[in-house]
N, C-alpha and C positions, 0 to 999 in steps of 0.2 A: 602385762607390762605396758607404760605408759607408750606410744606412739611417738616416734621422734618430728621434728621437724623438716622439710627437706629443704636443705642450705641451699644457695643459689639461686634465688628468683631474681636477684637484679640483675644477674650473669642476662638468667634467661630473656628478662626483660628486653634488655640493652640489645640483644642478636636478633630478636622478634621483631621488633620496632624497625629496627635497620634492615632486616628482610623485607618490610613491608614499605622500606623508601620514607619514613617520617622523623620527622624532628621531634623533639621530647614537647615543644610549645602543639605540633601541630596532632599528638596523639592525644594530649590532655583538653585539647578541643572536640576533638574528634569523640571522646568519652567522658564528657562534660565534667573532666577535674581541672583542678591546678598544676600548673605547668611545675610547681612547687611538691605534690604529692608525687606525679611522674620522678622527680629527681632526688627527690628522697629513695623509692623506689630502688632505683636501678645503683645508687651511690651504697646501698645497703644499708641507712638509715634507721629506714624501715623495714626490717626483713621480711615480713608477712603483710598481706593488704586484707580487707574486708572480704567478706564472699560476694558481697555489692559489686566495689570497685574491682574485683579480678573479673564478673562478669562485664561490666562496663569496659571494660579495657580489652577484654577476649571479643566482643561487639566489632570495638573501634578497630582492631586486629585482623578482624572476618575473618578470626580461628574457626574451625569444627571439626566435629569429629574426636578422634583420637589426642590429635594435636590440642583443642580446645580444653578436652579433659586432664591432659596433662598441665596445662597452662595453669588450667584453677586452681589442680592441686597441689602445684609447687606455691601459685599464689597466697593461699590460705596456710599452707604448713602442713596440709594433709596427705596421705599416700597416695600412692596412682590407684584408680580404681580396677578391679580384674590383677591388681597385681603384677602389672607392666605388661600385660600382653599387650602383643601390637593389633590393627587394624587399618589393615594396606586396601582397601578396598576404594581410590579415591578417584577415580575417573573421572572428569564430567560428563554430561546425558551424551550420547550421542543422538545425533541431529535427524530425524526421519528424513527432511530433505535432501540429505548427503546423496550427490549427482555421479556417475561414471568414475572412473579414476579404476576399472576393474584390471587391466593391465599390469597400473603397477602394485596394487593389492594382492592381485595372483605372485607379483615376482615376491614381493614380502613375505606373504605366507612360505612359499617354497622355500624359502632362505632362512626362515627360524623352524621348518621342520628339518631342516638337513644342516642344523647345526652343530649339533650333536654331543653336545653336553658344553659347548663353548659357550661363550658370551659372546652376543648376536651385537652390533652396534650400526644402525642406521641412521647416516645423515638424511634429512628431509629438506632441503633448500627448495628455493624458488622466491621469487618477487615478491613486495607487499601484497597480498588482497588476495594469493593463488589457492590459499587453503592448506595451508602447511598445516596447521593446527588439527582442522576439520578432521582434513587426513590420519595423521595420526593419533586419534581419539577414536576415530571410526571405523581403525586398525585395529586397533588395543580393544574394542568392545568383539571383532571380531575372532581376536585369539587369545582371549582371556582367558578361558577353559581349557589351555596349556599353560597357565604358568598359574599354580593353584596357590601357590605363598601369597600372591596378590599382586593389584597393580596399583602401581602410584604415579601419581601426574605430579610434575612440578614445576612453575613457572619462575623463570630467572631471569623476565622481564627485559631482555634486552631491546628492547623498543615501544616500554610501556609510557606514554603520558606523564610525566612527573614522576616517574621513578627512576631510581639506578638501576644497573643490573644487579642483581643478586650478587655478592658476594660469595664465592666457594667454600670456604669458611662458614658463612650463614647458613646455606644452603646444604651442607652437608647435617647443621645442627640438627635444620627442619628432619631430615629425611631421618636421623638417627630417632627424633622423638616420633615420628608415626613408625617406624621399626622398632618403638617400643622401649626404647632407650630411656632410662631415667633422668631426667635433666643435670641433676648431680653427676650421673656419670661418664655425661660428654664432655670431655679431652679438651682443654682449650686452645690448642694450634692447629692446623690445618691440616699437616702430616698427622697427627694424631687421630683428628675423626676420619680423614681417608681410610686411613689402617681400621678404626674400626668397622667402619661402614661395610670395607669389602669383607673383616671377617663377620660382619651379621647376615653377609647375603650367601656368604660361601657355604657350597650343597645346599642352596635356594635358587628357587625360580619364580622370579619376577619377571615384574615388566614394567618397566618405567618409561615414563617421558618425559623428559628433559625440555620443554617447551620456551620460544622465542632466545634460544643463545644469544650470548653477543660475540661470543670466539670460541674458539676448541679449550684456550686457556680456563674458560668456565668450566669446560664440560669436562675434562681430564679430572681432575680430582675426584667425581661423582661416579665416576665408571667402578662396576664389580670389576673385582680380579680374576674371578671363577664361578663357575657353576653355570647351569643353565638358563642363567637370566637374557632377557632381550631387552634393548635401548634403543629409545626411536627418539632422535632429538631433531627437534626443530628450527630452523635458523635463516634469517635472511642474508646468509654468507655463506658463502661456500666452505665448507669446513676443512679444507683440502688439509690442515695442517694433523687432524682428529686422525690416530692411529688406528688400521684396520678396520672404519668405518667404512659402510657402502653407500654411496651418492646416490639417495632417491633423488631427480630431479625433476619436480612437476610443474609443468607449461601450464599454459592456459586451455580450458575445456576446449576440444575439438567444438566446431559450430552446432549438432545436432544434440551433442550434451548442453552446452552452457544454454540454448533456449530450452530442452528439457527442465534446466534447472529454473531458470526463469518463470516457466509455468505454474511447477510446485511450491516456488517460493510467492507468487502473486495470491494461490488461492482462488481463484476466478474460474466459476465455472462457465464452461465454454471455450475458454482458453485454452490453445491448442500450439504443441511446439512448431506443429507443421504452417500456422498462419503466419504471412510473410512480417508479419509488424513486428512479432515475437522475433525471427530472424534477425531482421533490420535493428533491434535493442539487442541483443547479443551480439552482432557488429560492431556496433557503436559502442558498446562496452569491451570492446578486444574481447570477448569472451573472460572476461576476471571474475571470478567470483563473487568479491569484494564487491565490483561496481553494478554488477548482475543483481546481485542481492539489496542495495542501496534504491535500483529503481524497481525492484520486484513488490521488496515493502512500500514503496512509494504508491503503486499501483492497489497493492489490498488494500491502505486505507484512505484510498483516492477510490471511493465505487464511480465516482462519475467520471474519471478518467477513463480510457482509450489508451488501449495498448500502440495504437497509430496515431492517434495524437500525441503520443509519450514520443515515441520513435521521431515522428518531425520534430518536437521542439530538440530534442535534444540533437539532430543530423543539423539545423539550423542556430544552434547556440556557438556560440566566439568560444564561449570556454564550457564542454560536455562537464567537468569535474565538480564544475560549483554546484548543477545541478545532482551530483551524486554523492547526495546526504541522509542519511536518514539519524534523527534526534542531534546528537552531539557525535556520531561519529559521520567520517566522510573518507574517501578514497582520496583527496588529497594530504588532509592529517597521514594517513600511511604511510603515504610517500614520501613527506615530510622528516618523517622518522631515521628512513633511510638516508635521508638527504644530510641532515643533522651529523652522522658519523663521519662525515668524508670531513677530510684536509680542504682546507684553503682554495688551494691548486684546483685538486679534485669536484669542488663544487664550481670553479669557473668555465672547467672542460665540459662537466655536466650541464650546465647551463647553453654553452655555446653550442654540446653536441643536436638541443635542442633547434636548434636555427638551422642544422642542414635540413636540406629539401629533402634528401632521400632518406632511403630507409635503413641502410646499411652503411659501414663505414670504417676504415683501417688504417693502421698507425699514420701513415705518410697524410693523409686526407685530414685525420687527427689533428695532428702536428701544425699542420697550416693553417686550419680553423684557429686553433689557440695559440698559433704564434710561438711556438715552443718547438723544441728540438724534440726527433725522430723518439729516440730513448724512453725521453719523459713522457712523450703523450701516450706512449708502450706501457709504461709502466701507470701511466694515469688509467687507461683503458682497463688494463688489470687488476685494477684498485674497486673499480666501477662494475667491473663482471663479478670480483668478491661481494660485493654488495649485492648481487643480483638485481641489481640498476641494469646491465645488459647482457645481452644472450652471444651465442659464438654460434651460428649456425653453421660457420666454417671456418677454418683456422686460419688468425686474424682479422675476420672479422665479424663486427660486434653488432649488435643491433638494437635498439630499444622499441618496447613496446607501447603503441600508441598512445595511449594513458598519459603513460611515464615520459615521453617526449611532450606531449602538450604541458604538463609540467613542467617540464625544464623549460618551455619556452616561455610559459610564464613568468618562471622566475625570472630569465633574462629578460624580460620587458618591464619586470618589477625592480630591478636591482643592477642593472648594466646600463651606462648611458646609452645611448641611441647609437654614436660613434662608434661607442666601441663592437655594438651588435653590426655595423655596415665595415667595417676592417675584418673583423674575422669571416663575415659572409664574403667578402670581397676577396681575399688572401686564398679561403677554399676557392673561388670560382676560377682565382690565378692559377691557383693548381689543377682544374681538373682541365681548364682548357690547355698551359702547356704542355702538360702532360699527353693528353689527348690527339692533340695535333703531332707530338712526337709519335705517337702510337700510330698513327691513321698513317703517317708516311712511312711507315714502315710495312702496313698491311695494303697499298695502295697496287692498285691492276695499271693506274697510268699514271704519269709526272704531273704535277696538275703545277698551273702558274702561281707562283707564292706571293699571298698579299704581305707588307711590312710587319715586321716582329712586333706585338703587343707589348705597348710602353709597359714600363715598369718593372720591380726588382721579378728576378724568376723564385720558385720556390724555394726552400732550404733544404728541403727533403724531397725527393721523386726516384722514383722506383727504375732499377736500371735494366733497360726495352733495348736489349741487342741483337732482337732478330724476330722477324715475322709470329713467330709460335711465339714469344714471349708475348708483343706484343697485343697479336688476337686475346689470348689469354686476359691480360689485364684487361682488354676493352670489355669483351664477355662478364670479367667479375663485376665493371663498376659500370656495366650498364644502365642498372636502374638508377644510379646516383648522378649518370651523367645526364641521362633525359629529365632527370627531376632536374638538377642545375640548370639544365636549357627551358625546361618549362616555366624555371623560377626567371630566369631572364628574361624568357616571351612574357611572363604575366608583371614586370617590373621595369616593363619598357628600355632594356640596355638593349639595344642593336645590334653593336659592335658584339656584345656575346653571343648572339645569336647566332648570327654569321660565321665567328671564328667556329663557337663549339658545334653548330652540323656542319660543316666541312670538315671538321675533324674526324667527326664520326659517319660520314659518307662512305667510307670504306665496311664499319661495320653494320652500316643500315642493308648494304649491296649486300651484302655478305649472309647474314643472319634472317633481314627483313624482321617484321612483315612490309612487303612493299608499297602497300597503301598509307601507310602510318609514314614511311621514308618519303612516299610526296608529300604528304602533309608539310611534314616538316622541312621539306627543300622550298616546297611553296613559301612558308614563312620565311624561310634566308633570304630566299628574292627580295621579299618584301622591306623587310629589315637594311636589305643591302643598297636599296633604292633609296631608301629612308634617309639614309647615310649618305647618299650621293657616291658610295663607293662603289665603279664602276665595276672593277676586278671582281670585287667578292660579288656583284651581279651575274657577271657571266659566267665565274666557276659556281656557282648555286644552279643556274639554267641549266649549264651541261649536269649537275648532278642529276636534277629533274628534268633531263630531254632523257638519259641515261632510263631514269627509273620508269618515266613515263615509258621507253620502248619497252623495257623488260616486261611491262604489266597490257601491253600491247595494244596502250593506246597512243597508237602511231600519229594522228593528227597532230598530237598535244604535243606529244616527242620533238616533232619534227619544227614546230612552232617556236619552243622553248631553243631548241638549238640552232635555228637561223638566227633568235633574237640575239646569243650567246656571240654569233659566229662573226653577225653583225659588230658587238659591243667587241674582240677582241680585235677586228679589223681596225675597227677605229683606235683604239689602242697600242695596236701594231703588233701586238704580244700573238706572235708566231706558233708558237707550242699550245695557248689556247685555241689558235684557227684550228690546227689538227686538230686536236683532241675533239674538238665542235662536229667538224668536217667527217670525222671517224664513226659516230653513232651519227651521223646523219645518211653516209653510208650505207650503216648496217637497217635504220628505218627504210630504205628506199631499195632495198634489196627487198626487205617483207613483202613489200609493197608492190612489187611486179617493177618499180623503177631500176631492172637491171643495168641499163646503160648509165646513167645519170649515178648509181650506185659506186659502179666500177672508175667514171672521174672522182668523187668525192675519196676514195679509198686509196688510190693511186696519189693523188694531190696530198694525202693527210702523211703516205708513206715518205711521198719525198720533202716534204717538211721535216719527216722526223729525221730520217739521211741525214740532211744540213742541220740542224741539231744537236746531231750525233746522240737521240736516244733511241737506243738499243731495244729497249723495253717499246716504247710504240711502235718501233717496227714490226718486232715481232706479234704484238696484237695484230697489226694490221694484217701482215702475212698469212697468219691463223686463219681469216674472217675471207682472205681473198681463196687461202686453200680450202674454204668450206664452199663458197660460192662456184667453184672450180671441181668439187666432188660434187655438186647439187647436178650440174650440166653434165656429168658423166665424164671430164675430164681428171679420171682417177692420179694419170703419171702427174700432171701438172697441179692438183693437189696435193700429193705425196711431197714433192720438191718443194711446198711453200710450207707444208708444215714441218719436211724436216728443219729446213730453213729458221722458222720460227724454234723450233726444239733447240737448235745447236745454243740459238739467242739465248733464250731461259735457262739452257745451264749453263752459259759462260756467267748470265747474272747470278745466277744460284735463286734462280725464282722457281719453288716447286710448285706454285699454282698452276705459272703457266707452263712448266714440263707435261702435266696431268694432262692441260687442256689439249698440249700438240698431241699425246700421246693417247687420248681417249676419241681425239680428230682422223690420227693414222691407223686406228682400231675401225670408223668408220670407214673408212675407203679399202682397207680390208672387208670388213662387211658387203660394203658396194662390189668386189667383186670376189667374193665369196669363197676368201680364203677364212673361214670361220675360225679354226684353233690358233691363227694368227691373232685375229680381230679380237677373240678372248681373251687371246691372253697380253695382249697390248693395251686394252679396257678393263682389265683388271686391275691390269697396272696403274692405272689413272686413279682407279676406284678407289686404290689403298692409300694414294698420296692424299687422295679429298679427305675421305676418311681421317687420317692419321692430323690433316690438318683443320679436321672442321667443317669444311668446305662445301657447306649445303648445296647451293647451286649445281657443284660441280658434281656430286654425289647423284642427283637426280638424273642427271645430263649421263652420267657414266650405266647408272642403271640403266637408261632407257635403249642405251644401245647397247646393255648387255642383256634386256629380254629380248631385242631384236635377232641377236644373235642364237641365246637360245629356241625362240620359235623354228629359227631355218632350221637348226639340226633336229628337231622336233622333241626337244624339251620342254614341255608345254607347261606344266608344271611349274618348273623353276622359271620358266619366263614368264606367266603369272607373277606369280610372287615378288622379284625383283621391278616389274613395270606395277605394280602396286605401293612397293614402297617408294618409288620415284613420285609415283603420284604425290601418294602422302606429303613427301615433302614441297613440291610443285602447290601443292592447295597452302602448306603452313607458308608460303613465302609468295601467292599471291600471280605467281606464275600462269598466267590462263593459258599465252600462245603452248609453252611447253605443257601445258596439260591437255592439250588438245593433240599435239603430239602422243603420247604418250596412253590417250583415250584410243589415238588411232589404234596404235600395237596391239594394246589389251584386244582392242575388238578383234585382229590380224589373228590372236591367238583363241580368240574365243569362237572362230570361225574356222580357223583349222583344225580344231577339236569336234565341230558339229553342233554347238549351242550356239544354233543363228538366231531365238531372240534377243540372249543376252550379248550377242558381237553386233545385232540391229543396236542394241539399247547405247551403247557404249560408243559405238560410231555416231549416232544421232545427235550425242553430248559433244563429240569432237568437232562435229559439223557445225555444231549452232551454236559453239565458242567462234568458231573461224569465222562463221558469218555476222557474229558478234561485234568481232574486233576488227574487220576491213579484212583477216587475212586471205586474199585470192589463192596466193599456193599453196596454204595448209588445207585449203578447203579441199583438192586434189585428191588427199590418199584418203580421207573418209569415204569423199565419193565413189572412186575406186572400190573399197570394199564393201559400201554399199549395194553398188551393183553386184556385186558375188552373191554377195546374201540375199538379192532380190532373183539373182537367176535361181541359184540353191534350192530358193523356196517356190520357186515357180509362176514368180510373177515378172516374165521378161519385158515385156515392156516398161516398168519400172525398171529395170536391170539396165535398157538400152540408154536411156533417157540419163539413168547416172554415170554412166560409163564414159556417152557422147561428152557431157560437163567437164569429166575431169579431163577425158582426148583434151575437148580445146585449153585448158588451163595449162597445163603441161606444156601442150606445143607453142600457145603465147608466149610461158618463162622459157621455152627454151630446158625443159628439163629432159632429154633422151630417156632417162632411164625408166621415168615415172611413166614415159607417153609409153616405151615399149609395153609397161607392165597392163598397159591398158590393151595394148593390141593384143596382147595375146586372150586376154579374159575377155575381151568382143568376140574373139575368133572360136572360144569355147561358147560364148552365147548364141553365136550365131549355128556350129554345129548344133547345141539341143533342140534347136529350133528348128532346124530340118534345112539350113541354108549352108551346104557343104562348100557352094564355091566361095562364098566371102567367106566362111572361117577358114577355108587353106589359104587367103590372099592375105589375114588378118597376122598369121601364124608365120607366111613366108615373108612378108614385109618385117616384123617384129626379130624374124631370123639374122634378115641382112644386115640387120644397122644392130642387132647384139654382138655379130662379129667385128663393126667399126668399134664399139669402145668397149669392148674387152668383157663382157657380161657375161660368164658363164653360165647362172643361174637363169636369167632370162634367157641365153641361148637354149639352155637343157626344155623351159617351157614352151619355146617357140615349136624344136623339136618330136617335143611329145603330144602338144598339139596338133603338129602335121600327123605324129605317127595315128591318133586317135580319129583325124578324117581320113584317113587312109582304111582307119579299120573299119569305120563306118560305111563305105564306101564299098566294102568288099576284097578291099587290096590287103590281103593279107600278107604277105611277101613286104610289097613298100611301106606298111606297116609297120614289120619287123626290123627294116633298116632302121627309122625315125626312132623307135623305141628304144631299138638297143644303143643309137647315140647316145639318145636323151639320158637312157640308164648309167652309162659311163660317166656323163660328165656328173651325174649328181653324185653317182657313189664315189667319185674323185673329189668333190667339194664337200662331201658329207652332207649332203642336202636332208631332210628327211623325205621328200617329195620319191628316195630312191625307193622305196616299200612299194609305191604303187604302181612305180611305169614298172617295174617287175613285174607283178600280176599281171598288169596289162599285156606288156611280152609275152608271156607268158599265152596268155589266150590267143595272141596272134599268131605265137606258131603254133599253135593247135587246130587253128584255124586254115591253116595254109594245107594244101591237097596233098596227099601219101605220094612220095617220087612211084614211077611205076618201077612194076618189080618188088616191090616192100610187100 
């Protein structure tokens, strides 16, 4: 029987051609006919073409395969060859260089073996350049050998170079004719080939790939209905709208993959991912793929290039992109693409979001940059994260990747008058400094004098800061946005911003630190502020850095910064700056051994605040006088100024400073050694810091809460707590309190019997103090010093530190410290074999622990006496001294009670049988 024809070649013609994006003029070039034979063709004219022209045409089509064989034979009038079997085997190669990405391949696998006869559907998103493709090709060659009907790749071009996207309709044709489908008997509406498509795969297992979408809208009609096929489609959108699909979403290579890949894609032997230059070009490439691979090839066929010479030109180029080209493609084309799909709107936000300084950014910060209401730039934002133009590393907000920002900023230098790029930089800067400055008064420790409101309109949008947590909160998130803005103003020469925005942020520099970084930058407010002739913002920048400079306990500088402040507000007359000036000048000259001179600056700052009437400097003051007041052993007259201070913080509703009164009243607890008091009062403080953030305050509450646990001899957990206090004291730059808090470690690492490591750790405490000028901190190092030099047997060294800290003590005027000394001479001097100065060391140390209420030091005076008593031969007077000394510790829960028991113990064994027994 003769062979029929197959009807429809110009059907198939007309769907082919518009799959492949060409006009009838631009295929008959393409397959060197007549734009006249084409249209004959597909008009049905002609119904059959030569076996010539249907190759020339299958050429210019870049058919193959299965699809190519069916093209000819409808071309020609002839049968499908095999008699319409399909041949689904179309993947393309996978790539040997394919780098990392094993994480989310592990989750993929696991998610199409525990499918379970379902149909699997994975979205693949991510940026131009991340390898979406890669990915799932490199996927599909992985779990080929589970879906044995076959795999087929399909590309629907949504971001190809001169093309459209694929049509759904189109695109279902293709896929019907590689599943074998006779061209005649594809359906010609769209519900139609769906319907078939899903009944040729139904009780099949494939695996497709759906590659470069441009919407779910594409991708919904290609989806099986059944059976155990898998869909891995590709898209630079988020596909959120695609039902029951799972969002792979791939970042950019972690640093030690993307130079991996860099390696293998150069070809260079010798070239290693661990050589820094390699590192340095995977930087500078964000780690993308795409741009990874642009200079990787650059390098193979550059042999006399330098992986380091590459890395400089491109760390020193104005635009990294131009150079990331290889042939005709390039990492800006990419992005381009995406760029292309946005609205109007949406490419002016994208453009401008390129001009913030920082790295991150959210609707209100949005909004002001583009001059647009709250809402819109919400929903611009959201338009721009569908595009995978930006990232959400946290909910609202967005971020762009380096790349992709140096583009956008191109474009705005290309395409935005100059004006309008200095309005919207200007607009953000409005916002982040009123903002900011509302935030910082609201996290502020003192009232500081307000320089005049910053001309100009305020923002349209700003986020509503109605209490200290709120506003920590916000400063924390746009930290890095707000130092980039101040950076961009110190490198753009505005002053006046400079000024406003670190005084704003004064509160969270104190706060957070690091505090080497917050001089820095106080330094340059001075500067800026001089600059300006504006005297105010002069002297509140000094007090910022007389402030930081004590904290960091360089007391010279402190002290300098804040005369010069104290000066500049006297002349001014501005009252409430004298204070505040006068108040850390105080607290410097307190360090400082300048007790007296201390206590007028303190007093003077106090009753300035009085007339005033702020609340809040009072109570700071009061705090600072009841610490200097527990320092001299005057426990009741510290208790009175911190409760004092306490009532103040919570009639303000200041929980900072409730913590500090209440983590102050914890020490003077400690001072006289009501311990389960002092715990649980420094607890208390510890959970406010905490709860608020409150680094500082957190290290300050630890430190006296290993103090406490060493007395009761929890040595362990006071470890551990005087460790983490460290920690934070080193991240915020803190020396004086690290030296502190070196002391305790060593206090506990000597009551345990590890006297190199309580040497090693006091040694660091001592030669901070002698470091930074401090004379009284030097005191209790040296003090435990000498223990661990008597301990160890070397008393002359023992005497020599002991005498050191004697006189420092007795210069400040610290009773407590000089006792602590008397007694530990009075032990040096017994092993030594000089019984009568250790009982003179022990009895002196007795009498003046009774004037200011010492238990702890009286129970060691005590046990001291009781211990020359035994040495001595006095067993009897022995027993009395001991058994005090055991009393009062097992009343204060000392740990020290374990040993004067033993001790007692040998003494009355020691003592002679009554007669008669």
């Amino acid at each position: 029987m003769a062979e029929q024809a197959v009807p429809g070649f110009g059907g198939l013609l007309r769907r082919v051609r518009a799959e492949a994006g060409l006009t009838q003029e631009e295929l008959a070039e393409a397959a060197r006919l007549s734009p006249r034979s084409v249209s004959d063709l597909e008009r049905g004219i002609n119904r059959t073409a030569r076996k010539e022209t249907a190759r020339l045409l299958a050429d210019a089509l870049g058919l193959t395969g299965p699809a190519r064989a069916e093209f000819e034979a409808a071309a020609t009038g002839r049968p499908v060859p095999g008699g319409g079997a399909a041949a689904t085997r179309t993947l393309p190669r996978d790539v040997v260089s394919f780098t990392g990405r094993q994480e989310e391949l592990q989750r993929l696998a696991t998610a199409a073996a525990g499918c379970g006869g379902v149909v699997g559907i994975h979205a693949i998103g991510g940026m131009a350049g991340v390898g979406k493709t890669a990915f799932a090709v490199h996927a599909a060659h992985q779990l080929a050998g589970r879906y044995p009907d076959g795999q087929i790749f399909l590309p629907l071009h949504g971001h190809t170079p001169g093309r459209v996207p694929v049509d759904p309709a189109d695109a279902l044709a293709g896929l019907l004719l590689t599943a074998g489908v006779a061209a005649a008997h594809i359906p010609t509406g769209l519900e139609a080939r769906a319907a078939l498509w899903r009944d040729r795969l139904a009780e099949r297992q494939l695996l497709l790939i759906y590659d470069d979408a441009a919407g779910s809208e594409q991708v919904r009609p290609l989806l099986p209905g059944s059976g155990g096929s898998l869909v891995l489609v590709t898209s630079r959108r988020h596909l959120s709208a695609l039902e029951d699909a799972t969002a792979v979403s791939l970042d950019t290579l972690p640093p030690g993959q993307a130079a991996a890949l860099l390696v293998r894609l150069a070809g260079r032997p010798g070239l290693s991912p661990d050589d820094p230059a390699v590192g340095d070009i995977a930087g500078l490439c964000g780690c993308l793929p795409l741009a990874i691979a642009m200079v990787a090839r650059q390098l193979h066929h550059h042999p006399a290039w330098t992986a380091a010479g590459r890395a400089a030109e491109l760390a020193a180029a104005a635009g990294r992109l131009e150079l990331m080209v290889a042939e005709n493609v390039s990492v800006a084309a990419a992005f381009d693409l995406s760029y292309a799909d946005l609205t109007g709107d949406q490419q002016r936000l994208f453009r401008r979001l390129g001009l913030h300084p920082g790295a991150d950014i959210d609707g209100y910060a949005a909004a002001a940059l583009d001059g647009t209401g709250l809402g819109a730039a919400r929903r611009a934002l959201e338009a721009l994260y569908d595009q995978c133009l930006l990232t959400e590393p946290a909910a609202g907000r967005y971020r762009m990747h380096d790349l992709i920002r140096e583009h956008a900023r191109v474009l705005a230098g290309r395409l935005d008058p100059g004006r309008d790029r200095d309005q919207a930089t200007g607009r953000l800067l409005d916002y982040y400094q009123h903002t900011a400055a509302r935030a910082g008064a609201l996290i502020t420790r003192q009232t500081r004098p307000a320089p005049a409101a910053a001309p100009g309109p305020l923002p349209a949008a700003v986020p509503a800061l109605a209490s200290r947590e709120q506003a920590l909160a916000w400063l924390r998130a746009e930290r890095g946005s707000l130092l980039a803005c101040l950076d961009h103003a110190t490198a753009t020469s505005r002053p006046a911003r400079v000024t406003a925005l670190t005084a704003a942020l004064a509160g969270l520099l104190r706060s957070d630190g690091p505090w080497a970084e917050a001089i820095t930058r106080h330094t340059t407010a001075v500067h800026a502020a001089r600059q300006l002739g504006d005297r105010l913002g002069q002297a509140n920048a000094l007090t910022d850095l007389g402030h930081l400079r004590r904290m960091t306990s360089d007391y010279p500088a402190a002290a300098r910064a804040l005369e010069q402040a104290l000066a500049i507000y006297r002349d001014l007359g501005d009252r409430l700056g004298q204070a505040n000036a006068l108040f850390d000048l105080g607290l410097v000259r307190w360090v400082t051994g300048d007790h007296q001179v201390s206590a007028q600056d303190l007093e003077q700052a106090l009753g300035i605040y009085r007339d005033l009437g702020d609340r809040l400097g009072q109570a700071n003051v009061l705090s600072y006088l009841g610490s200097g007041q527990r320092h001299v052993g005057d426990n009741p007259g510290a208790t009175q100024a911190f409760m004092e201070a306490l009532d103040i913080y919570r009639d303000l509703g200041d929980r900072v400073g409730q913590a500090d009164a209440l983590n102050e009243l914890g020490a003077v607890k400690w001072n006289t050694d009501d311990y389960p008091a002092a715990a649980q009062l420094i607890e208390q403080a510890l959970d406010i810091f905490r709860d608020l953030g409150d680094r500082p305050g957190q290290a300050d509450a630890l430190y006296y809460l290993g103090g406490v646990r060493r007395r009761t001899g929890d040595y362990l957990a006071a470890a551990q707590v005087i460790e983490e206090s460290l920690d934070i004291l080193r991240d915020l730059g803190d020396r004086r309190s690290q030296a502190n808090a070196l002391c305790q470690l060593g206090d506990v690492r000597l009551a345990t019997g590890d006297y190199p490591a309580a040497a090693q750790v006091l040694g660091q405490a001592l030669g901070i103090c002698r470091d930074i000028g401090d004379r009284f901190g030097q005191a209790f190092p040296l003090l435990h010093l000498g223990v661990v030099r008597r301990e160890t047997g070397d008393y002359p060294a023992a005497a020599q530190a002991l005498d050191e800290a004697l006189g420092i003590y007795r210069d400040l005027g610290d009773q407590v410290g000089e006792l602590e000394v008397l007694n530990e001479k009075g032990t040096l001097h017994r092993v030594s074999g000089d019984l009568a100065q250790a009982k003179e060391c022990h009895q002196q140390a007795l009498e003046q622990a009774c004037t200011i209420a010492s238990p702890w030091t009286e129970a060691h005076a005590l046990a001291g006496l009781g211990r020359c008593a035994l040495a001595a031969g006095h067993a009897t007077q022995a027993e009395i001294f001991l058994r005090q000394a055991l009393e009062i510790f097992q009343r204060i829960g000392a740990a020290e009670a374990a040993g004067v028991s033993a001790e007692l113990d040998a003494a009355t064994q020691a003592q002679p049988a009554a007669p008669g027994s």
